[in-house]
C-alpha positions, 0 to 999 in steps of 0.5 A: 847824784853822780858816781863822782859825787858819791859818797863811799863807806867802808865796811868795817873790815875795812876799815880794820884792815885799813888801820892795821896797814898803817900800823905796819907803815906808819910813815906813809901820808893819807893821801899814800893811804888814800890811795892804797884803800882805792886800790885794795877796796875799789873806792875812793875815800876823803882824806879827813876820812883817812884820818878819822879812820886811822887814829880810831881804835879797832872795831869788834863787829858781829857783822863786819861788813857793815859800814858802822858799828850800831847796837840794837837792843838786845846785842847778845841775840843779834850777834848769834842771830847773825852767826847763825845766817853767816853758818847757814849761807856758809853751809848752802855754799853761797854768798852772804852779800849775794843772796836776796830775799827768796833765800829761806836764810832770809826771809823775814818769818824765819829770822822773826822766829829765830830771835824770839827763840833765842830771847826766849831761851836767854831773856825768858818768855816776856822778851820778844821782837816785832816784824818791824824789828826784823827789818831794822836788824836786816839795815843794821847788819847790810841784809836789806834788798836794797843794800844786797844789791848796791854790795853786788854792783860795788863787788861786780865794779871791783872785780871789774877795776881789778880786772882791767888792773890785770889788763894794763899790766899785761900790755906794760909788759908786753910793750916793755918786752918789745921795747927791750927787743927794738932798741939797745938803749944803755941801763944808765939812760933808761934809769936816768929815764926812770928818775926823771918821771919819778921826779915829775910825779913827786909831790912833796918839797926837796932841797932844790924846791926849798932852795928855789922858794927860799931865793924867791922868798928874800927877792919879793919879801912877801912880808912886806905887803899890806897883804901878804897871799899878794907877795906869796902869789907873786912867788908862786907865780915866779916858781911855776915859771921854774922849769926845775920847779915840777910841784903844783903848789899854792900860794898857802902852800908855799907860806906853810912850807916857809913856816915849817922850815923856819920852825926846824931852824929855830928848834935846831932841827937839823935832820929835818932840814936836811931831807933829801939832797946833797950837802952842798943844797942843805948849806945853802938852804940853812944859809938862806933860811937863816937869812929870811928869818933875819930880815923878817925880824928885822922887818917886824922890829923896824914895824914896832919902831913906827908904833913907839913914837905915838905911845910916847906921845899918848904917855905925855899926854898922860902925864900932861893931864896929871900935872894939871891935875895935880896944880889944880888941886894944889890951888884951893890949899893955898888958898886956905893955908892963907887965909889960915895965917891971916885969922892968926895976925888978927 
């Protein structure tokens, strides 16, 4: 598998970490928090993952640094078990996620030894563990060799990422005092500068984007296509011909932002129409709104129109059948009140 394909796991200090910087900023987005556990972990992480993470409780850990909670048998003598290693390692002075199996903190006899000493001491003298079962509460707590080593390479690819972090920023720096030294160029174009390249990295809709899709949107009519994503790829298409228009979005994309905006104009959401902008775009974009969700009413009432004119005839039929249904079963008593008034002369 390739490094771009494979699959990261936080630990679950991590994770805690995680959760407590979305605590403390609550309006940032996955892919905001995505992006700050790359750059305070060193690994990239799904934003469904993100998620999962976030709307979690926090997790008590003997070992957190482990990538999930898992309860072996006896909880209570792993966890003093594994506080013991993390003193020993602390008392020697090493590295927990460094050491390897040579290390007497580690090694298979002596972690055996020490469990059923603290089964004995808690549980009695008919508890006791298995070799096996050490190498199970090594996996459960990252202990293994094989997880020793993958914890050393990912802190040695950390450390080197953060590394030339430090390096980019030096030669900005660099570059940025050169830069001062060699031109005189005025405060309001290098911050006219600025903004332009924060305007081109956005990626969310503002007033100008809205205005733009919502004029697109009443010249195609989207909703008027026996299927739809073709009128939203045509407004897609006309959008990305926008120089103004600096958002990468797709035909999906573009339909959920209409749906979101019609949603705050009958909820009467002002606020969150608004956003960013200024008066005059949030006039035209209430304006525009307004008007989309008028003609696709009427769109839908003249569809509905189409579809009555067969109900009327199919309930005409209804009644059709009914009146047969009636004379037919009106004959037979006419027949015998005759025959009744007949017996009667006689």
């Amino acid at each position: 598998m390739s490094a771009s394909r494979s699959r990261h796991h936080l630990t679950i200090a991590d994770k805690n970490r995680l959760r407590r910087h979305h605590q403390q900023h609550p309006e940032l987005t996955q892919e905001q928090l995505r992006e700050w556990a790359y750059a305070t972990f060193g690994q990239w992480v799904a934003r469904s993952t993100v998620g999962h993470i976030v709307r979690a409780p926090e997790e008590v850990c003997a070992n957190p640094e482990a990538t999930r909670f898992q309860s072996g048998r006896y909880p209570d003598m792993e966890q003093e078990l594994y506080t013991l290693i993390v003193a020993r390692a602390t008392q020697l002075g090493v590295d927990l996620k460094r050491m390897d199996n040579s290390g007497g903190v580690l090694s298979d006899s002596e972690l055996w030894t020490k469990a059923n000493e603290i089964l004995k001491r808690t549980r009695g003298s008919q508890e006791s563990v298995s070799v096996a079962w050490v190498h199970r509460f090594k996996k459960r707590h990252g202990l293994h060799r094989s997880q020793l080593k993958r914890a050393a390479a990912e802190a040695a690819t950390v450390q080197t990422v953060a590394e030339q972090k430090i390096e980019e920023q030096a030669t900005v720096g660099d570059n940025r005092i050169a830069t001062d030294a060699e031109t005189t160029e005025p405060a309001r174009k290098r911050a006219a500068s600025v903004t332009a390249t924060a305007t081109s990295n956005r990626s969310h809709f503002v007033s100008s984007d809205d205005i733009l899709l919502l004029t697109y949107v009443l010249a195609i009519k989207p909703w008027t296509f026996p299927y739809v994503m073709d009128g939203w790829q045509q407004v897609t298409e006309k959008l990305r011909g926008e120089e103004s228009f600096r958002l990468d979005k797709t035909a999906g994309a573009c339909q959920a932002r209409l749906n979101l905006l019609l949603h705050h104009l009958k909820a009467g959401n002002m606020t969150a129409l608004r956003k960013s902008g200024t008066e005059e775009e949030f006039d035209r974009k209430g304006a525009l709104v307004a008007e989309v969700a008028k003609q696709m009413e009427e769109y839908e009432n003249a569809q509905k129109g189409k579809d009555n004119p067969s109900v009327v005839a199919v309930d005409s039929v209804s009644y059709a059948r009914q009146d047969t249904a009636a004379t037919n079963t009106a004959l037979p008593d006419l027949a015998q009140e005759r025959e009744r008034m007949a017996q009667r002369r006689l």
